[in-house]
C-alpha positions in Angstrom: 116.4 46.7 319.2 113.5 44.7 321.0 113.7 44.3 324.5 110.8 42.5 326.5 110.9 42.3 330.5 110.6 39.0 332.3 107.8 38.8 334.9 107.9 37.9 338.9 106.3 34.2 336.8 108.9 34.0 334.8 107.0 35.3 331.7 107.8 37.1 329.0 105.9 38.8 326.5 107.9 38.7 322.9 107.5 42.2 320.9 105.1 42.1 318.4 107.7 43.3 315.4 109.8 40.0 317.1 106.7 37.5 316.6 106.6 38.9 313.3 109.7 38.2 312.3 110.0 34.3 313.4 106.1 33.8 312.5 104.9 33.1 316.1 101.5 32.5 316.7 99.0 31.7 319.1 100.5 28.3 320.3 103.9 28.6 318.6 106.6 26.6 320.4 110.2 28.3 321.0 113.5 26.7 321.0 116.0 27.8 323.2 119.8 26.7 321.8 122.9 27.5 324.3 125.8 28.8 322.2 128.2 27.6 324.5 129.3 31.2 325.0 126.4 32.2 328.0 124.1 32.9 325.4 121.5 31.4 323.8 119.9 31.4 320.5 115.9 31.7 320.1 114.2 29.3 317.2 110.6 29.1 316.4 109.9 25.0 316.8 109.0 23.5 313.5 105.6 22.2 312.9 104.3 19.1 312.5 103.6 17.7 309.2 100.2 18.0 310.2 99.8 21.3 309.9 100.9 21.1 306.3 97.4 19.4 305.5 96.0 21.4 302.8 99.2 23.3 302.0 99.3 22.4 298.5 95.7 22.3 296.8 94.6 19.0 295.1 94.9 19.1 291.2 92.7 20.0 289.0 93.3 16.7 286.9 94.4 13.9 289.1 96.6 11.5 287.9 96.0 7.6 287.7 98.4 5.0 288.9 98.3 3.3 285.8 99.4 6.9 284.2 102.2 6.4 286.7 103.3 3.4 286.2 103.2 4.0 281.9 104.7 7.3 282.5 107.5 5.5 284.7 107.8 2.2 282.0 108.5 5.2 278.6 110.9 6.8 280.5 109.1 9.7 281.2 111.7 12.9 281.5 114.4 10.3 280.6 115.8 12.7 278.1 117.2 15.5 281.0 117.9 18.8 280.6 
């Protein structure tokens, strides 16, 4: 079990097997949930959809809004499974 110890500034420093695990870095914002029980439950913050910018890499063979729109008017994947 990790256990970290809270400074006379109210800091803590979170183990590094702990940042690991929730994928805290440099600037990673923590949530702190009360369970209504005296405890409290510990979340990494989600991003923001910014930080999703180049994510997903741009394809190789871009598609046309015309393609689109004469993939949308056949009925394209009409059929189903």
């Amino acid at each position: 079990m990790a256990t970290a110890t809270v400074t006379s500034k109210g800091q803590v420093t979170i183990p590094v097997e702990v940042r690991a695990d929730l994928g805290l870095h440099p600037g990673s914002r923590l949530v702190f949930l009360p369970t209504g029980t005296g405890r409290y439950e510990v979340h990494a913050e989600s991003g923001s959809i910014r930080e999703l910018k180049g994510a997903v890499p741009s394809p190789q063979n871009p598609v046309s809004l015309e393609d689109m729109d004469a993939a949308i008017a056949g009925g394209a994947g009409a059929s189903g499974p």
